[in-house]
C-alpha positions in Angstrom: 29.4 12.8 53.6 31.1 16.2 52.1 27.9 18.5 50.8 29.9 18.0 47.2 29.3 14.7 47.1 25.7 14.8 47.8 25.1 17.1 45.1 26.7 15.2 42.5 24.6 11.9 43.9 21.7 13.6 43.0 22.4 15.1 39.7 23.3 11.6 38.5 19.5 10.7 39.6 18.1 13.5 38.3 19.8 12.6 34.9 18.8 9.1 35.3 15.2 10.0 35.9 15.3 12.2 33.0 16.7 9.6 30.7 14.1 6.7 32.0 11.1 9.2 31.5 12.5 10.1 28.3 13.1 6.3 27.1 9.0 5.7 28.8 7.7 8.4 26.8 9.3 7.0 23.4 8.0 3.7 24.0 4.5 4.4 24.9 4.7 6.7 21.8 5.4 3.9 20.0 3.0 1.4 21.1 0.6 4.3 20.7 1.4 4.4 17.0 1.8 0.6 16.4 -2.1 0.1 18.0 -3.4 3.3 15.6 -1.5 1.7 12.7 -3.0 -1.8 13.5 -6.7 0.2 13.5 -6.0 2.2 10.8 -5.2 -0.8 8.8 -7.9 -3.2 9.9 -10.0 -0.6 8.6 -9.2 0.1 5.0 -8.4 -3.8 4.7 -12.3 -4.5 5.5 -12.8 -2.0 2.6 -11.0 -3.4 0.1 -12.5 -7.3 1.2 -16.2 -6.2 1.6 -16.4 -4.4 -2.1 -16.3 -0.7 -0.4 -13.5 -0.4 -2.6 -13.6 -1.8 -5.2 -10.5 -2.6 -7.8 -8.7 0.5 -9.2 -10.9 2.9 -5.9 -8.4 5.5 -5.0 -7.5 5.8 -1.3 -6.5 9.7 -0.1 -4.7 9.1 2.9 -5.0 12.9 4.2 -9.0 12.3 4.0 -8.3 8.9 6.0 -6.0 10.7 8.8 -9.3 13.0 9.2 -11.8 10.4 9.0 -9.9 8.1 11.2 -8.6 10.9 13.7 -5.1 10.1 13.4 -2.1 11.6 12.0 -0.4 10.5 8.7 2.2 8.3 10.1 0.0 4.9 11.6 -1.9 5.8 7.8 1.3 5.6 6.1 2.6 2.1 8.1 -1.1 1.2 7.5 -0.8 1.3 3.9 2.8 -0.1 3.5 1.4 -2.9 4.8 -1.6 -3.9 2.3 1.4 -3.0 -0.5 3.4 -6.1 1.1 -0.4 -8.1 1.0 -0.6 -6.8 -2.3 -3.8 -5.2 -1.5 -3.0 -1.8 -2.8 -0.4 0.0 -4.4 1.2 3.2 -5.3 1.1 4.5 -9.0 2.7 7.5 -11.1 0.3 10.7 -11.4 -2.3 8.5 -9.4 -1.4 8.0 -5.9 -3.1 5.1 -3.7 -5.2 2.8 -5.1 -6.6 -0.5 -4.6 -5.0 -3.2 -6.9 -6.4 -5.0 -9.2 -4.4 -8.6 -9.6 -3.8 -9.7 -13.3 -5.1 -13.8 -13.9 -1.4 -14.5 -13.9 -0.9 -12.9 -10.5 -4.0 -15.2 -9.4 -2.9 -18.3 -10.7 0.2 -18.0 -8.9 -1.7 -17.1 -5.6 -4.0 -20.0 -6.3 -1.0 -22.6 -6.9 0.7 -21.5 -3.3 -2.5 -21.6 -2.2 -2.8 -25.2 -3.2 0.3 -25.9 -2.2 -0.1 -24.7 1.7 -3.5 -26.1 2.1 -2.8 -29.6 0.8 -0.1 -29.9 3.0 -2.3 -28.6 6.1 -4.8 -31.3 5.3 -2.1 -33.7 5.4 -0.8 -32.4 8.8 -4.6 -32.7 9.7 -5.2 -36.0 9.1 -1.9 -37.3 11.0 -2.2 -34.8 14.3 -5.7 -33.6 14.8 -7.3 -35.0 18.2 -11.0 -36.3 17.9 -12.3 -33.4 19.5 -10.8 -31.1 16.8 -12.1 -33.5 14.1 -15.5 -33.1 15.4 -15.3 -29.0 15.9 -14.5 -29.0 11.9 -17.4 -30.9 10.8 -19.6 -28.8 13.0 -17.7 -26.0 11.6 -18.3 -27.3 8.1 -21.5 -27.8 8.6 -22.6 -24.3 9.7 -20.3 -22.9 7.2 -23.0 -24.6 4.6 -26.2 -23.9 6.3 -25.2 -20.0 6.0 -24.6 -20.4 2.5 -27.7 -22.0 1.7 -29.5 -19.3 3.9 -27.9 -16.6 1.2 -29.8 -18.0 -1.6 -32.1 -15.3 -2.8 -33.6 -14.1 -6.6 -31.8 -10.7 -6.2 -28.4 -12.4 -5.0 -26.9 -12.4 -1.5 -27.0 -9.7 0.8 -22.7 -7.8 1.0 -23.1 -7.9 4.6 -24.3 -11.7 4.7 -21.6 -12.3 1.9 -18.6 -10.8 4.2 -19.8 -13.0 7.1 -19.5 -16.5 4.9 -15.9 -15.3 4.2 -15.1 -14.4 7.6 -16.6 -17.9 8.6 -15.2 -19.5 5.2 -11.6 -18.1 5.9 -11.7 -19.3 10.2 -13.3 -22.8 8.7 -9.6 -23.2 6.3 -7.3 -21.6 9.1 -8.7 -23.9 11.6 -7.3 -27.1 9.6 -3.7 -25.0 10.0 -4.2 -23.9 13.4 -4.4 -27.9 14.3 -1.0 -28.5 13.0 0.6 -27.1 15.6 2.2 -24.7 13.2 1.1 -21.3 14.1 3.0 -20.1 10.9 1.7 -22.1 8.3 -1.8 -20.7 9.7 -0.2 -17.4 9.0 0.7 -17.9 5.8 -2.9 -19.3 4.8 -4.6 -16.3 6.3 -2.8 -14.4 4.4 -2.9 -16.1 1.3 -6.9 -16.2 1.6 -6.6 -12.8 1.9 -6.1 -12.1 -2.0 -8.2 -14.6 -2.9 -11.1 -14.3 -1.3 -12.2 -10.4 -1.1 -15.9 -9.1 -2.7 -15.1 -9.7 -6.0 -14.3 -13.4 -5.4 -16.5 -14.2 -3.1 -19.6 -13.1 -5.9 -18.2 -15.2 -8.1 -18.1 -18.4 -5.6 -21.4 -17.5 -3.7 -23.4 -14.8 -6.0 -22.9 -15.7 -9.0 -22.9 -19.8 -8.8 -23.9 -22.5 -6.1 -21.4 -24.4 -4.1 -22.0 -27.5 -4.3 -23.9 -28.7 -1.4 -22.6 -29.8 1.9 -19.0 -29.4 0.5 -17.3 -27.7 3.6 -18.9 -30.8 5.9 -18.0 -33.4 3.6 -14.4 -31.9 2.9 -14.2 -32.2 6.8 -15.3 -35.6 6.8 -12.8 -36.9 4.6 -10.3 -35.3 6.4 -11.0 -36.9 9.5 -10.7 -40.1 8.1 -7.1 -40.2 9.0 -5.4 -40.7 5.8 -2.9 -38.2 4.9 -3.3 -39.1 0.9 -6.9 -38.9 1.1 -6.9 -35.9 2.9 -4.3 -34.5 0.3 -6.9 -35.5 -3.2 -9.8 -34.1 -1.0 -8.0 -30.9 -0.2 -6.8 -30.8 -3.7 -10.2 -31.1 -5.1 -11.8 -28.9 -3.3 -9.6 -26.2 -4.2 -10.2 -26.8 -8.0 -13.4 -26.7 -8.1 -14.8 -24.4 -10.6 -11.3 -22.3 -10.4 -11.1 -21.9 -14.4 -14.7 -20.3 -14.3 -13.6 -17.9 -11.8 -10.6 -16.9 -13.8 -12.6 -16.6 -16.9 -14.8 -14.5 -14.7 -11.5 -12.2 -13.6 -10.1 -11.9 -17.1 -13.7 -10.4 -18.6 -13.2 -8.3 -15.5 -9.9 -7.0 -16.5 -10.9 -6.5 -20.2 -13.7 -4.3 -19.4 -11.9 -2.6 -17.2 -8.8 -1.8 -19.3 -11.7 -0.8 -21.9 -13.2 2.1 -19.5 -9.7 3.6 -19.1 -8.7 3.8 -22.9 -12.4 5.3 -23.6 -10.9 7.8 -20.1 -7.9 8.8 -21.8 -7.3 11.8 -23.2 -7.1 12.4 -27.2 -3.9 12.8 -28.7 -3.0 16.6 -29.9 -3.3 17.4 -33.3 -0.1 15.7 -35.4 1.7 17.7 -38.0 3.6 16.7 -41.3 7.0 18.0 -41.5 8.2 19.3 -45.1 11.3 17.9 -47.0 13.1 20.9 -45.9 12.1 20.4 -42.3 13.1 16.7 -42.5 16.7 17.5 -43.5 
């Protein structure tokens, strides 16, 4: 083979080596920032849902990118992503901060809510295998038992409370995951997401009592096999109490809407134009 044609042979591999390294190096870039987004995210969100911040708490994402040891970027995906969760969002002259839903907003999350559960418990009822029915009530039933353990004079502990929710959330997307339809679980997780962080989960479990043994006898009555007793149970369940809780969110927002006209600043002195200033 003529020296020529060596030499080109190996220039091509050269190039294609260079290309293939190049192309390796992008994508473990990316996976790199992908698995730093995916922390960096996990970590404000159990922020927001255990009461570290709080409604209206301003996020600075440089401070994050030090505290976290990342660059802005995975922040910046980070946060895009609670805005589409409607977690946080981005205001004039403000910046970052953590939203705080209007009882409209809620309502609306409560009614798809309703509608995605119902129609899990119905799915339930027809599909679920015997083992799975007995895993619920067991789940139910622990689910209550750490409730009741909460009770205390001085309210529950925020540590304990996030736990319940954690527990509360895996006892509802449990129901979905027996379906068979991994995104209708999805769409429940992330539904329960914006309406069960701190501030409603002290409404439900520091500021009232659920009712006892409701999680075990929900599961009960959902392993009796009927789809339209499944669907009332469900149904009910959800309900319970939910105008108290949005009477609860709408004091909320008035005194919070009170505290930022009291934070505004004074309008400047006003002056009176003259006749001849008016023409």
């Amino acid at each position: 083979m003529p020296l020529s044609n060596i030499s080109e042979i190996l220039s091509n591999i050269s190039v294609f080596l260079r290309v293939n390294l190049v192309t390796v190096s992008a994508n473990n870039k990316d996976e790199s920032y992908e698995g730093l987004a995916d922390q960096a995210y996990r970590r404000i969100r159990d922020r927001i849902l255990t009461g570290e911040y709080s409604f209206g708490t301003v996020i600075n994402r440089r401070a994050l990118c030090t505290e976290f040891g990342m660059s802005l970027v995975p922040v910046n995906v980070a946060v895009r992503r609670l805005e589409n969760e409607y977690l946080i969002e981005n205001t004039p002259r403000v910046g970052t901060k953590v939203r705080t839903p209007t009882p409209q907003e809620i309502r609306g999350f409560w009614a798809v809510r309703e509608g995605l559960e119902t129609q899990s418990a119905r799915l339930f009822a027809r599909k679920a295998t015997p083992a799975q029915c007995e895993e619920l009530v067991e789940m139910g039933r622990q689910l209550d038992l750490m409730h009741d353990s909460m009770a205390s004079p001085g309210g529950p502990d925020p540590k304990a409370r996030y736990q319940w929710r954690c527990a509360h959330m895996s006892f509802h997307t449990h129901i979905a995951e027996c379906t068979g339809l991994p995104f209708l679980a999805e769409q429940i997780e992330r539904n329960q997401l914006l309406v069960f962080n701190w501030f409603y989960d002290y409404q439900f479990i520091g500021g009232r009592k659920v009712p006892p043994r409701c999680h075990e006898q929900l599961a009960g009555l959902l392993n009796e096999g009927s789809e339209e007793a499944a669907d009332t149970a469900m149904r009910q369940h959800l309900r319970n109490n939910m105008e108290e809780l949005m009477q609860s969110l709408e004091r909320f927002c008035l005194i919070n809407e009170a505290s930022l006209m009291r934070c505004k600043v004074p309008p400047g002195p006003s002056f009176e134009l003259s006749d001849s200033g008016r023409k």
